[in-house]
FIDO-248079 format. One record per residue: z, x, y of N, C-alpha, C in turn; residue number from 1. Coordinates in steps of 0.1 Angstrom, whole numbers, plus 2048, in hexadecimal, padded with zeros to 3 digits. Layout:
N
site n.Z: Z&n.X: X&n.Y: Y&ca.Z: Z&ca.X: X&ca.Y: Y&c.Z: Z&c.X: X&c.Y: Y&resi: NUM
...
! end
This chain:
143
site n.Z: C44&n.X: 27B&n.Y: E6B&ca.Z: C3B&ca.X: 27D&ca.Y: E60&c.Z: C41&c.X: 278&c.Y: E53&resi: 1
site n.Z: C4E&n.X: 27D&n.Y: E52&ca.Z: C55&ca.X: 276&ca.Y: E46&c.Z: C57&c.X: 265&c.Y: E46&resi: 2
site n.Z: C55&n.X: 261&n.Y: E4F&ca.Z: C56&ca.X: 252&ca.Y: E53&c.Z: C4A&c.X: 24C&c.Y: E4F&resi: 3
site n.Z: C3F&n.X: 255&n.Y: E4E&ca.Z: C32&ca.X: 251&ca.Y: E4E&c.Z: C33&c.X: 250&c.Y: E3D&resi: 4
site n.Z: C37&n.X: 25A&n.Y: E34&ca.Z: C32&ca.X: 25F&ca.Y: E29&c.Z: C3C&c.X: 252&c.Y: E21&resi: 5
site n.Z: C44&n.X: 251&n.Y: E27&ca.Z: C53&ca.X: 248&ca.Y: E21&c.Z: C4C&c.X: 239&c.Y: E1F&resi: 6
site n.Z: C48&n.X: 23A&n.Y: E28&ca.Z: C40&ca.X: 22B&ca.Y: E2C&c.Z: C31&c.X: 227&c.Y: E23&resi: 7
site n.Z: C2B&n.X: 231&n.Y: E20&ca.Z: C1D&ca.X: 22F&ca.Y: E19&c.Z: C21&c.X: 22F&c.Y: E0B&resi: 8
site n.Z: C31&n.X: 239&n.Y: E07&ca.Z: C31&ca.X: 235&ca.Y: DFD&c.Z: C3B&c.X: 22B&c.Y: DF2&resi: 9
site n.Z: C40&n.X: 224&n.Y: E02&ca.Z: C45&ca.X: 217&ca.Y: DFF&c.Z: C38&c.X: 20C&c.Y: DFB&resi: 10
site n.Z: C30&n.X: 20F&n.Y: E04&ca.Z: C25&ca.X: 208&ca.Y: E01&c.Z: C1E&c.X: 205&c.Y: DF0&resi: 11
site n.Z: C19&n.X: 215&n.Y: DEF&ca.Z: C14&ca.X: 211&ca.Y: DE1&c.Z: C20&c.X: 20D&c.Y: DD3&resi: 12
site n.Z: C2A&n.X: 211&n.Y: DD5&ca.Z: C35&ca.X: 210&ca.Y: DCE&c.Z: C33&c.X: 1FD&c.Y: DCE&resi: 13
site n.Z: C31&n.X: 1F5&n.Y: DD6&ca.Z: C36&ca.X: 1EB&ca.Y: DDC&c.Z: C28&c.X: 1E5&c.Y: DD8&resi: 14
site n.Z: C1B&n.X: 1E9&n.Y: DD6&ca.Z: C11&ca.X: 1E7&ca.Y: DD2&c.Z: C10&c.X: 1E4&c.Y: DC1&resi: 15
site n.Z: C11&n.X: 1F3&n.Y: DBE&ca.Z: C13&ca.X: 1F3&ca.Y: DB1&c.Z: C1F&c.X: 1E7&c.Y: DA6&resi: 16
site n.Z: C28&n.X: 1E4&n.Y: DAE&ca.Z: C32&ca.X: 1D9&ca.Y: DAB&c.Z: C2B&c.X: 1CA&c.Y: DAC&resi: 17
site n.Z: C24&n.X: 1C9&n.Y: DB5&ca.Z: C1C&ca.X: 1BE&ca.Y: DB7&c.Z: C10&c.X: 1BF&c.Y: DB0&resi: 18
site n.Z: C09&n.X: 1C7&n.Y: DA7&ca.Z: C02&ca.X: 1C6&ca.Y: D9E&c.Z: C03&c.X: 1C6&c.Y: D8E&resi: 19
site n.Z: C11&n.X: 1CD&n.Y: D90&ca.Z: C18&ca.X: 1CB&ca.Y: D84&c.Z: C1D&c.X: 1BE&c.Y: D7F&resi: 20
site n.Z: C21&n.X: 1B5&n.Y: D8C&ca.Z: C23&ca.X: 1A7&ca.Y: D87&c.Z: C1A&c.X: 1A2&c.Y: D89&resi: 21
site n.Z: C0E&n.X: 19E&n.Y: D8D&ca.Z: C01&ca.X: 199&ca.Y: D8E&c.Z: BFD&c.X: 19B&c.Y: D7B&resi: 22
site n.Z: BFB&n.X: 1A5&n.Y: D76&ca.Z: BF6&ca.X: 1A6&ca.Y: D6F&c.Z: C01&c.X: 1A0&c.Y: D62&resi: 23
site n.Z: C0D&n.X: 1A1&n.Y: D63&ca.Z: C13&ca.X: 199&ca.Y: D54&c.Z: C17&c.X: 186&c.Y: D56&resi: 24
site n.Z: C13&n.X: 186&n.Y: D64&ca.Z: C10&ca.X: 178&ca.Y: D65&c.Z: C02&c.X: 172&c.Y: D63&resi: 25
site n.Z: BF8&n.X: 17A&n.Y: D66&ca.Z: BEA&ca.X: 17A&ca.Y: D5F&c.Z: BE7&c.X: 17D&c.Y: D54&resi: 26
site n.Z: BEF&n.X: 181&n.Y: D4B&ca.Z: BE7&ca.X: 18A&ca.Y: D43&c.Z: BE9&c.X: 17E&c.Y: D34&resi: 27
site n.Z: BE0&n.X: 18A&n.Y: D2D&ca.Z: BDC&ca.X: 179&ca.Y: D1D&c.Z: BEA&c.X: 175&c.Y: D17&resi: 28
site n.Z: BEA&n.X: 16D&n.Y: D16&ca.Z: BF7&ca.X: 164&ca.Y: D0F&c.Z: BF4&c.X: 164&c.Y: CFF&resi: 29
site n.Z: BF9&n.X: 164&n.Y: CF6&ca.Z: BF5&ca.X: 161&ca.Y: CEB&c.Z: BFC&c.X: 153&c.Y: CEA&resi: 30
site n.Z: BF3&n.X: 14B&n.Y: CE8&ca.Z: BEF&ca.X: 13F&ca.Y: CE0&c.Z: BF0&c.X: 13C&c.Y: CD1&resi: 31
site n.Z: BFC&n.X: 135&n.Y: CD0&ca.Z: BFD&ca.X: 135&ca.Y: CBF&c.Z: BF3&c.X: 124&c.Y: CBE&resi: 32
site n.Z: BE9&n.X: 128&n.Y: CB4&ca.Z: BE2&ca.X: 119&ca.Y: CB2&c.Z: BEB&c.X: 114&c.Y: CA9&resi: 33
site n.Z: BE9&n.X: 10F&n.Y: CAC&ca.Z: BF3&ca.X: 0FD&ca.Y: CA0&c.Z: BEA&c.X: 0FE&c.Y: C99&resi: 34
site n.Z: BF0&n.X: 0FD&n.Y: C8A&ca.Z: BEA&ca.X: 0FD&ca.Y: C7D&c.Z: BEF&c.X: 0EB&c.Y: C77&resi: 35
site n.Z: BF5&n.X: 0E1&n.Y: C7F&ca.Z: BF5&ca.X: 0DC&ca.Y: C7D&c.Z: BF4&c.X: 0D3&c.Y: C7B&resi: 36
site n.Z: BF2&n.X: 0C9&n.Y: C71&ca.Z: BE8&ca.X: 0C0&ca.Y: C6D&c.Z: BEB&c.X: 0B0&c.Y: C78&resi: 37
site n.Z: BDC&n.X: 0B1&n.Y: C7C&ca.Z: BDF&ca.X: 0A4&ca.Y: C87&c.Z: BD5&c.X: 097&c.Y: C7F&resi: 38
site n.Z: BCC&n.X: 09A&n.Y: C77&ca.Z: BC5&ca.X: 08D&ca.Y: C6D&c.Z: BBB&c.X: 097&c.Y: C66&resi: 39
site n.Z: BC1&n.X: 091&n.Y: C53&ca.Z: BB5&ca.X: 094&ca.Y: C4C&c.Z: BA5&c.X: 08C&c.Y: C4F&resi: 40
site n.Z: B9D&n.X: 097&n.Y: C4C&ca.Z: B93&ca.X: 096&ca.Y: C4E&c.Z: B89&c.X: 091&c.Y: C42&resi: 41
site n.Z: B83&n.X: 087&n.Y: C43&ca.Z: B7D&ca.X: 080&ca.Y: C3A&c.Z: B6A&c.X: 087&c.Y: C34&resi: 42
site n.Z: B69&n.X: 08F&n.Y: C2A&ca.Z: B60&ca.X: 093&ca.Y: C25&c.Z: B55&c.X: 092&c.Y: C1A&resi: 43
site n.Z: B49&n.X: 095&n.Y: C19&ca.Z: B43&ca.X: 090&ca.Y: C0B&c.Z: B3D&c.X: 0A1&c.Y: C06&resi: 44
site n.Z: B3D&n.X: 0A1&n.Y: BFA&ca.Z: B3A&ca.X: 0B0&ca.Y: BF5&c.Z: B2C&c.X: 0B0&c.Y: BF5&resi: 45
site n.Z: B23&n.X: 0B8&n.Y: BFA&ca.Z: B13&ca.X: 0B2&ca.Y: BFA&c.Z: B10&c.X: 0BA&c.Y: BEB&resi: 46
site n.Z: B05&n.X: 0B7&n.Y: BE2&ca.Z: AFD&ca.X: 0C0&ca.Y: BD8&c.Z: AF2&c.X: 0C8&c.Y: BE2&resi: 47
site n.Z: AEE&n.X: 0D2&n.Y: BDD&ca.Z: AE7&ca.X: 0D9&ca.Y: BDF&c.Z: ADB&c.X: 0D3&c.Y: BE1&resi: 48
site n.Z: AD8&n.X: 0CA&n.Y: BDC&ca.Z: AC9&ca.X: 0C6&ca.Y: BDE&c.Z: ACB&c.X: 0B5&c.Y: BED&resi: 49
site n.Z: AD5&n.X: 0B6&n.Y: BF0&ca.Z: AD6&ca.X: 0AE&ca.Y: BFE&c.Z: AD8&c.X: 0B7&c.Y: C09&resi: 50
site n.Z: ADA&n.X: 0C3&n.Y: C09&ca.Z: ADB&ca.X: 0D1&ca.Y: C10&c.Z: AD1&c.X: 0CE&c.Y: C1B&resi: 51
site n.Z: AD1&n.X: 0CC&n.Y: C2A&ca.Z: AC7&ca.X: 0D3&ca.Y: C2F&c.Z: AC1&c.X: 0E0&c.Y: C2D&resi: 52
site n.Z: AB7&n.X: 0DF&n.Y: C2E&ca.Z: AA8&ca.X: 0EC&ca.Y: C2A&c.Z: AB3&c.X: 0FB&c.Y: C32&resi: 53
site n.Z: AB7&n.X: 0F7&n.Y: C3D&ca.Z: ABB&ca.X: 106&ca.Y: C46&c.Z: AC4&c.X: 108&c.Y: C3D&resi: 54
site n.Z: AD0&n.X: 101&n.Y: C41&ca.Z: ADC&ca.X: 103&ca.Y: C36&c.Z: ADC&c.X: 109&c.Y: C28&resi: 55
site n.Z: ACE&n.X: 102&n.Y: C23&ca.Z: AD0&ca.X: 107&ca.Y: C17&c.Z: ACB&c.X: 116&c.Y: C14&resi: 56
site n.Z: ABF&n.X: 11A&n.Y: C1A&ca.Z: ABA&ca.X: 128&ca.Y: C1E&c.Z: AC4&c.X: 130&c.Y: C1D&resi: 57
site n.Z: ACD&n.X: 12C&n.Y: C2B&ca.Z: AD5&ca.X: 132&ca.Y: C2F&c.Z: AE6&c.X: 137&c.Y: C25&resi: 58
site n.Z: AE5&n.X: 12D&n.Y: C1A&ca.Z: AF2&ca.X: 12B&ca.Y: C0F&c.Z: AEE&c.X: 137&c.Y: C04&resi: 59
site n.Z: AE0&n.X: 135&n.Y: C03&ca.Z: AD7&ca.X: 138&ca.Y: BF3&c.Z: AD9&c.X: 14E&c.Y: BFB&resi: 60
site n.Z: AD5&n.X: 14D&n.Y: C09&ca.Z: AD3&ca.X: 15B&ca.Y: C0C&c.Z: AE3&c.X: 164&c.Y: C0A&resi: 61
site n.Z: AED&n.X: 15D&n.Y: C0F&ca.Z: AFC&ca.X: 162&ca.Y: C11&c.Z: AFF&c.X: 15C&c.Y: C01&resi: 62
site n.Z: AFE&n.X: 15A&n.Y: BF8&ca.Z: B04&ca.X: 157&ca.Y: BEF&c.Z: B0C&c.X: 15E&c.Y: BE7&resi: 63
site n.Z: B02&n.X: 16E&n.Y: BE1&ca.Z: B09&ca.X: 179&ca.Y: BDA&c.Z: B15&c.X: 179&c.Y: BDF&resi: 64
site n.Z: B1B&n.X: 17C&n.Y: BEE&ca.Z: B27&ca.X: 180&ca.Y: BF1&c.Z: B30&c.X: 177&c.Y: BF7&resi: 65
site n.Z: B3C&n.X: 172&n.Y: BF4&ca.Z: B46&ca.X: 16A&ca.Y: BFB&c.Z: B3E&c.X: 168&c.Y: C07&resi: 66
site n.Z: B3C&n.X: 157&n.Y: C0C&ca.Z: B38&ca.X: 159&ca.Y: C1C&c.Z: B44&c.X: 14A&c.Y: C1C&resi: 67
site n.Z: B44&n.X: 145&n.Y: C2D&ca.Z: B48&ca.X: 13A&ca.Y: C32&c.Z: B3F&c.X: 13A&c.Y: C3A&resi: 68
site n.Z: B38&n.X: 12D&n.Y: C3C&ca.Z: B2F&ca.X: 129&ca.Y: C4C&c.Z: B31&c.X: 119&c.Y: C4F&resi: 69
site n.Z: B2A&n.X: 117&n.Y: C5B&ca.Z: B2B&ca.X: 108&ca.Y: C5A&c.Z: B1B&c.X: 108&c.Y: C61&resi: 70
site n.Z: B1B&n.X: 0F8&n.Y: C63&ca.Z: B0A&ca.X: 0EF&ca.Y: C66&c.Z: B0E&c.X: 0E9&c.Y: C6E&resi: 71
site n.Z: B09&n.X: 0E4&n.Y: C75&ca.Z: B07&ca.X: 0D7&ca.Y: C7C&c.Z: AF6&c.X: 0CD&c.Y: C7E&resi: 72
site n.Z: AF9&n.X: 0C1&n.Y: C7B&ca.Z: AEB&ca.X: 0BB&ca.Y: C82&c.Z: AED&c.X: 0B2&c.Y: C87&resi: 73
site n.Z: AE6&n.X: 0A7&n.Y: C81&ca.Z: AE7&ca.X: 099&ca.Y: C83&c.Z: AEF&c.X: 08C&c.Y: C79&resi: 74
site n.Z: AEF&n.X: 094&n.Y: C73&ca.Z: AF7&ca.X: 08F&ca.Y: C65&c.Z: B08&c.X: 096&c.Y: C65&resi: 75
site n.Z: B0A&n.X: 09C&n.Y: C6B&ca.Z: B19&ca.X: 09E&ca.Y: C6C&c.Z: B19&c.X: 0B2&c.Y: C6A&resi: 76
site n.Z: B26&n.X: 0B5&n.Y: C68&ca.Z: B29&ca.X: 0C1&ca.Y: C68&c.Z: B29&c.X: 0C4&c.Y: C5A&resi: 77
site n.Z: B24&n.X: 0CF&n.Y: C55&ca.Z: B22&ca.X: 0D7&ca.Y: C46&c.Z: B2F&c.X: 0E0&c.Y: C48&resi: 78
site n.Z: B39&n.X: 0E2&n.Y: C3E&ca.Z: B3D&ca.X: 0EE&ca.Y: C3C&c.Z: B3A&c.X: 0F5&c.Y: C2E&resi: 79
site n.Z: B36&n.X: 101&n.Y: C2D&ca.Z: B31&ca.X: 109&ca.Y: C1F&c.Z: B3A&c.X: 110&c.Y: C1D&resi: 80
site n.Z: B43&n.X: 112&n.Y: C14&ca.Z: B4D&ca.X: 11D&ca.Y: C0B&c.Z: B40&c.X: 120&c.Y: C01&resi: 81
site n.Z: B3F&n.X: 130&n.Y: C00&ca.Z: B39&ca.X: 136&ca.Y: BF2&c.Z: B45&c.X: 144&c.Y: BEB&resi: 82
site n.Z: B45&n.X: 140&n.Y: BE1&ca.Z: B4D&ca.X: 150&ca.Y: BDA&c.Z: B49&c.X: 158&c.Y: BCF&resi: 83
site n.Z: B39&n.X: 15C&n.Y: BD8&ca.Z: B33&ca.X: 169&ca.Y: BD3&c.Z: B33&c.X: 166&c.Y: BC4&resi: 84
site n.Z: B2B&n.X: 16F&n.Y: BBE&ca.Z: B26&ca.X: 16F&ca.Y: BB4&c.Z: B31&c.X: 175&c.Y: BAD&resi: 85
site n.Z: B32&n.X: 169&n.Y: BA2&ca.Z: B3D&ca.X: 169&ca.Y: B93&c.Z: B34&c.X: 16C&c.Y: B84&resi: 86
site n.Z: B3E&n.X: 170&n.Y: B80&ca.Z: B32&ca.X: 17A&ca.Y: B73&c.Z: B30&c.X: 16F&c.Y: B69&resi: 87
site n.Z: B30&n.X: 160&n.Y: B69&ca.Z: B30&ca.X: 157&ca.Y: B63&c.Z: B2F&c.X: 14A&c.Y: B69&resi: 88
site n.Z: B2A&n.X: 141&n.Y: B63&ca.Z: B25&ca.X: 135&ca.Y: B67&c.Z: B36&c.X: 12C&c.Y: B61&resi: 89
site n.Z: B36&n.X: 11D&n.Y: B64&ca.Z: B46&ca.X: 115&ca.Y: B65&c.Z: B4F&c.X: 117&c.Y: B6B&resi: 90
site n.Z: B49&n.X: 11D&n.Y: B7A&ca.Z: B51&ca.X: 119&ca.Y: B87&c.Z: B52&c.X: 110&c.Y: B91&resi: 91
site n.Z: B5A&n.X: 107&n.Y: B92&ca.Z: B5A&ca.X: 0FC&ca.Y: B99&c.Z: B66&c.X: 105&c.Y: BAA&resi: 92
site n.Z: B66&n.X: 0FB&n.Y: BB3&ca.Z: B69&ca.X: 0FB&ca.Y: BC0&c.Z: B6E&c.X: 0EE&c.Y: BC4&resi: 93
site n.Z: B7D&n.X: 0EE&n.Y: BC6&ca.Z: B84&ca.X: 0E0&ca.Y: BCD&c.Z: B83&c.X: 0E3&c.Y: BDD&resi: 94
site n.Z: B89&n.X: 0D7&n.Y: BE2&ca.Z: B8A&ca.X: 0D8&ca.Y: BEE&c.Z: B99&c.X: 0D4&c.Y: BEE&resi: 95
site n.Z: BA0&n.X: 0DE&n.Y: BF2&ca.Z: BB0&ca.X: 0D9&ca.Y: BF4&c.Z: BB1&c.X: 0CE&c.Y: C01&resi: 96
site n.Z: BAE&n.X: 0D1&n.Y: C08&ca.Z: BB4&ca.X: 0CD&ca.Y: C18&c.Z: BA8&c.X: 0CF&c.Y: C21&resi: 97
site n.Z: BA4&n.X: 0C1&n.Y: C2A&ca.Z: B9B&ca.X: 0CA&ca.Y: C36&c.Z: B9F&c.X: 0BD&c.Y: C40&resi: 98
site n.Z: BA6&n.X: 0C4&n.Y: C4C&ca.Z: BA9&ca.X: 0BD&ca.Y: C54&c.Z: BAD&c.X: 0C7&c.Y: C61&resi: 99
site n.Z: BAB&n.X: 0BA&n.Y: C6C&ca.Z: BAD&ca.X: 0BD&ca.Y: C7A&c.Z: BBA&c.X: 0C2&c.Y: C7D&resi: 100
site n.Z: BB8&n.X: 0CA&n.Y: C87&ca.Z: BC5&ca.X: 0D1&ca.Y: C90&c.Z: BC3&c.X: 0CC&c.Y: C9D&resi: 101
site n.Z: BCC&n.X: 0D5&n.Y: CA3&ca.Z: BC8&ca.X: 0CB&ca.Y: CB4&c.Z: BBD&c.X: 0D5&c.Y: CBA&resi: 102
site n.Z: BBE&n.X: 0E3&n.Y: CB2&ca.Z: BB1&ca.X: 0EF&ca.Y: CB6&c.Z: BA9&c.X: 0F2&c.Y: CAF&resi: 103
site n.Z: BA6&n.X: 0EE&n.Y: C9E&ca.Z: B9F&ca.X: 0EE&ca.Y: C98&c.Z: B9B&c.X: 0E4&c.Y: C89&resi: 104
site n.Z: B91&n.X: 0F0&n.Y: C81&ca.Z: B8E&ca.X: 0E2&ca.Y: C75&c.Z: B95&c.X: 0ED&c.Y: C6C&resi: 105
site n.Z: B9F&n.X: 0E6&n.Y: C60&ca.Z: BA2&ca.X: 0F2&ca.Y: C58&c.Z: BA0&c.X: 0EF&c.Y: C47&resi: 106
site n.Z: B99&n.X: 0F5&n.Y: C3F&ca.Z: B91&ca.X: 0F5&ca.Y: C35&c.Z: B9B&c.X: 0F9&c.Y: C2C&resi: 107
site n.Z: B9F&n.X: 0F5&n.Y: C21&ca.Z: BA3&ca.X: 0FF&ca.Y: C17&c.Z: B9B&c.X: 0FA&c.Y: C07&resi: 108
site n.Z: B96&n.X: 104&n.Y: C04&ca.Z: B94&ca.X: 100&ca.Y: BF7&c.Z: B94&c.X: 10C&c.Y: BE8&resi: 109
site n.Z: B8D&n.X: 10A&n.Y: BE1&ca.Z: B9A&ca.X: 10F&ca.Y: BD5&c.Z: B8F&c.X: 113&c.Y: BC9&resi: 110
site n.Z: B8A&n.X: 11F&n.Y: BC2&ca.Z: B7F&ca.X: 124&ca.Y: BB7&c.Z: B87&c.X: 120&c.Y: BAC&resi: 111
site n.Z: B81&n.X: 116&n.Y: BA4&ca.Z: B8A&ca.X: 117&ca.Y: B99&c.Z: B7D&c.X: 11D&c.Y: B8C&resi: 112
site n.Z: B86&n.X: 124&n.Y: B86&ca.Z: B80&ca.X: 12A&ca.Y: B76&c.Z: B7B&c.X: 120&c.Y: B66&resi: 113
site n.Z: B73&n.X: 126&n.Y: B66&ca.Z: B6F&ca.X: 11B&ca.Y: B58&c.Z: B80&c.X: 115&c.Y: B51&resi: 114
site n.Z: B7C&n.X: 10F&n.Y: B4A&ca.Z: B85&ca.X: 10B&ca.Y: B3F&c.Z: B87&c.X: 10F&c.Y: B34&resi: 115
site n.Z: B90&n.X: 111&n.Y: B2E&ca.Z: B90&ca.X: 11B&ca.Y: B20&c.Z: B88&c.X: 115&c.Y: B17&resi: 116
site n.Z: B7F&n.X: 11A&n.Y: B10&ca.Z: B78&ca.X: 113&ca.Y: B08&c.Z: B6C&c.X: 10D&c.Y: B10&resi: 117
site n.Z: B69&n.X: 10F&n.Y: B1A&ca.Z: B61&ca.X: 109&ca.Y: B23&c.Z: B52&c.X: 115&c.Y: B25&resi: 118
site n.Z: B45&n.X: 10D&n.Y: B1C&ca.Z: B36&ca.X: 114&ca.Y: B1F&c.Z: B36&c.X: 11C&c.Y: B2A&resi: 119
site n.Z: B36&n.X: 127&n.Y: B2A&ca.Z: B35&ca.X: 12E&ca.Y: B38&c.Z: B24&c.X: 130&c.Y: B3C&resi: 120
site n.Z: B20&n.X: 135&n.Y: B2C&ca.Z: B12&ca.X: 13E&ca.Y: B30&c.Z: B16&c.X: 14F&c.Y: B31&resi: 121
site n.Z: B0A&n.X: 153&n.Y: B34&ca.Z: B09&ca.X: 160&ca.Y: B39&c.Z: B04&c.X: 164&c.Y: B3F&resi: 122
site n.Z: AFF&n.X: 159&n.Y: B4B&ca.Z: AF6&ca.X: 15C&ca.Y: B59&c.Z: B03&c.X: 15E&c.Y: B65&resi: 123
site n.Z: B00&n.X: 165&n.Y: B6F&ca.Z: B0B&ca.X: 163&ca.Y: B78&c.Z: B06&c.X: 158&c.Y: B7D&resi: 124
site n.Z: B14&n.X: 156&n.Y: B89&ca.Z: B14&ca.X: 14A&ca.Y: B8F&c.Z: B14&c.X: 14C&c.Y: B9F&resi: 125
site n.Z: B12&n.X: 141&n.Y: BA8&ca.Z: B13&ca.X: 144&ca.Y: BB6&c.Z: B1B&c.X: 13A&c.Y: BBC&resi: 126
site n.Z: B2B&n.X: 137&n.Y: BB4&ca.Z: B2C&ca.X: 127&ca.Y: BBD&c.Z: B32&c.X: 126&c.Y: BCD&resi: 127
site n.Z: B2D&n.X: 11B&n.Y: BCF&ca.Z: B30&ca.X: 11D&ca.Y: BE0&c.Z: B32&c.X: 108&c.Y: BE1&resi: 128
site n.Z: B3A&n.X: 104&n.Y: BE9&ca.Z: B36&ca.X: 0F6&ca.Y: BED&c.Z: B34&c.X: 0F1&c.Y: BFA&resi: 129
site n.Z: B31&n.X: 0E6&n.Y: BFB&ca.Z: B2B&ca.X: 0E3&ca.Y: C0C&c.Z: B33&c.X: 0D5&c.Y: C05&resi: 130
site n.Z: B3B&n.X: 0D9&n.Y: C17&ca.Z: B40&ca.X: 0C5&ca.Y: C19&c.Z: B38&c.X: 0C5&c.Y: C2A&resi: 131
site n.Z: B3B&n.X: 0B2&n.Y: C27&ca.Z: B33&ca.X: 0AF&ca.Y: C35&c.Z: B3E&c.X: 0A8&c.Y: C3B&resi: 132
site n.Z: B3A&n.X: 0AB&n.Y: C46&ca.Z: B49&ca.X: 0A3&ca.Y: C52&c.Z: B43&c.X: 09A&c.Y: C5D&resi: 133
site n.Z: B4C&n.X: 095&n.Y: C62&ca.Z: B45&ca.X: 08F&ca.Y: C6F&c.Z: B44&c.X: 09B&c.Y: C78&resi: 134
site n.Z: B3B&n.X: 09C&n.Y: C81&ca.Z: B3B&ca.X: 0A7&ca.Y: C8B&c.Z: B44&c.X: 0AC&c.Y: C95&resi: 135
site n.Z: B4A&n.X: 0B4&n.Y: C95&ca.Z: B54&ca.X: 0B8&ca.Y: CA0&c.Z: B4F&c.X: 0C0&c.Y: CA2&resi: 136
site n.Z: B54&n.X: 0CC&n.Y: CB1&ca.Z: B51&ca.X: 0D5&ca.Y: CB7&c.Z: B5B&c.X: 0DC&c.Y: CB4&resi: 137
site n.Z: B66&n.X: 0DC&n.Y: CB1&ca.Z: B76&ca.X: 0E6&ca.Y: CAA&c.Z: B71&c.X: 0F1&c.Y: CA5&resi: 138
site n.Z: B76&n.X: 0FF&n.Y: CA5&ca.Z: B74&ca.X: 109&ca.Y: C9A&c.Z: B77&c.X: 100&c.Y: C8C&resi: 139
site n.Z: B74&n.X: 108&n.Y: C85&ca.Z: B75&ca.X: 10A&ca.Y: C74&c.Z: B85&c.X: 114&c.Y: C6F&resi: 140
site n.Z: B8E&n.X: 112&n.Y: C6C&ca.Z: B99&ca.X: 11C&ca.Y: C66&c.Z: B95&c.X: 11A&c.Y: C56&resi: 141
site n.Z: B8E&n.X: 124&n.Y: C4D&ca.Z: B8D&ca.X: 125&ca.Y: C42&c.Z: B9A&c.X: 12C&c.Y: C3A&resi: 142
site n.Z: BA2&n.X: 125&n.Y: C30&ca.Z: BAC&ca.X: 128&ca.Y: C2A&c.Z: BA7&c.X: 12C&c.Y: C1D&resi: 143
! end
């Protein structure tokens, strides 16, 4: 009987060890994506009134608050940066950097503030910009 009990629980002992390694040879790896730059990406900033209709719907609705999105159609890939509503008008938007990785597309761009001495007004503002890319399938990394 003790031969029996010795034995079953060499078994699970022997089980459990064999699922213990199964599992840290399976299990998720973390994946550092490369951030790094394999070709800039060539862009045009669209105006608002070259916007596809969806797009633009869709820009004019998320506007009030910080958004990122992107488009796609037939004309290439939209990316939209917006940064919510500013208590004044003479905000412009650069585009630092937008270029390929070997895992994604990575956007950086930049709110800059009126100019001193620069007409503001006293309407708010809603600025946001749209560049257009050639189409890829890549995520988007917004900087």
């Amino acid at each position: 009987m003790r031969k029996l009990l010795s034995g079953k629980m060499m078994l699970v002992v022997c089980l459990l060890a064999w699922v213990c390694i199964v599992r840290l040879l399976t299990g998720c790896s973390v994946a550092r994506e490369s951030q790094e730059k394999v070709r800039d990406l060539e862009f045009t900033v669209v105006g608002e009134n070259e916007l596809p209709q969806e797009l633009k719907a869709l820009a004019e609705e998320k506007k009030a608050a910080p958004f990122k999105l992107s488009y796609s159609n037939d004309q290439g890939l939209f990316i939209v940066v917006g940064y919510g509503e500013q208590s004044t008008g003479g905000y412009s938007i650069t585009v630092r950097e937008l270029y390929l990785t070997e895992n994604s597309i990575v956007i950086d761009t930049e709110l800059l503030g009126p100019q001193k001495g620069e007409e503001t007004g006293v309407e708010k503002s809603y600025p946001y910009i749209t560049v257009r890319t050639e189409y890829l399938e890549n995520p988007i990394v917004f900087q």
